[in-house]
N, C-alpha and C positions, 0 to 999 in steps of 0.2 A: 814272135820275135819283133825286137824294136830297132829300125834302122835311119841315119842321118848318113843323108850323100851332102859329101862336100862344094864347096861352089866351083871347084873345078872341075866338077860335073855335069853332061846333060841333066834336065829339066825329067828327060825323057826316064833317066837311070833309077828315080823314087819311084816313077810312076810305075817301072816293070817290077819294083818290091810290092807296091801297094797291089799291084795286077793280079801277083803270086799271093795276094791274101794276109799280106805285113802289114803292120804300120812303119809307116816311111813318109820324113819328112826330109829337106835340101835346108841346107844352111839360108840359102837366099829367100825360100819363103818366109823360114823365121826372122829374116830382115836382121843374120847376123854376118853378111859379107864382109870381108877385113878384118874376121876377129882373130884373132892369132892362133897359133897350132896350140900354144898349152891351154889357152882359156877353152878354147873350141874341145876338145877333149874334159876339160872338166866338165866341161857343159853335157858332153854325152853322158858320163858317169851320172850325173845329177838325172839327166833322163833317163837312165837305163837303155843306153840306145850303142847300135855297134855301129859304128863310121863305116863308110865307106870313100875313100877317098884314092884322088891318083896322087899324091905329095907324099914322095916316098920317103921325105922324113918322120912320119909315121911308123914306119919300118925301124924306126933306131929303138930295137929294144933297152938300151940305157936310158934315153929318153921318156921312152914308155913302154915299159914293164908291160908285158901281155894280161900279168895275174892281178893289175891294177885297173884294169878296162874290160868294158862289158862286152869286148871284140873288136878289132881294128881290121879290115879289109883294105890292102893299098892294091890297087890295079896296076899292073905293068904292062900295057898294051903294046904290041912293038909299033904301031902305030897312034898317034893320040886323036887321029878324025872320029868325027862324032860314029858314025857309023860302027865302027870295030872296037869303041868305048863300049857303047850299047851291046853289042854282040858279047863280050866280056863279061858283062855285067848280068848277061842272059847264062852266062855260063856258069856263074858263080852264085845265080838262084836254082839251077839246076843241083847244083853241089850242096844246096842249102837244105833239096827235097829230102837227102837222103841222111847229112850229119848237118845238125847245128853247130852254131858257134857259140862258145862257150868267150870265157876268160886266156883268148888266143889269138895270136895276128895272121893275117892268111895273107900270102902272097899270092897273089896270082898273077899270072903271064898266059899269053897265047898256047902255050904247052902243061902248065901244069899248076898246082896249090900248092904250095908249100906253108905249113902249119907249124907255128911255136908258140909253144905254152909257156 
């Protein structure tokens, strides 16, 4: 699986993709910080790559259609400290071990995944 963490992400959040054996790259090392949610999103389909991001506009399936993207992961931490991001983001490579993501958006919070196709 191919994954792009948004730059409202730890640094740290690729590197526990890349740890788990992904390819995983951050918007800011592709040196595209400021790029906007629709281009940033075309740019993952062009890669093949499923976002991971906390900008829960992401989440507007009218916006972006789940069956249009190679998988959208928005994080809802009840906290946003680096700390309990990471922890999140550990959580939802665990969830990764067992189902992939397809053409789907996952929610996830402190309690649970929530999945639309």
């Amino acid at each position: 699986m191919r994954f792009k963490t948004d730059e409202n992400l730890p640094e740290e959040v690729a590197q526990a993709f890349r740890n788990a054996g992904w390819d995983a790259l951050s918007v800011l090392e592709q040196r595209l910080g400021g790029t906007g949610d629709p281009a940033l999103a075309t740019i993952c389909v062009g890669e093949n790559r499923t976002l991971v991001t906390l900008d829960i506009g992401f989440g507007n399936i009218k916006a972006y259609p789940p069956n249009e993207y190679g998988g959208i992961i928005v994080l809802r931490p009840s906290r946003q400290d680096k700390r309990n991001v990471i922890e999140l983001a550990a959580r939802v490579i665990n969830t990764l071990c067992s189902r992939q993501i397809g053409r789907e958006l996952w929610v996830v919070d402190d309690q649970r995944v929530r999945i639309r196709t």
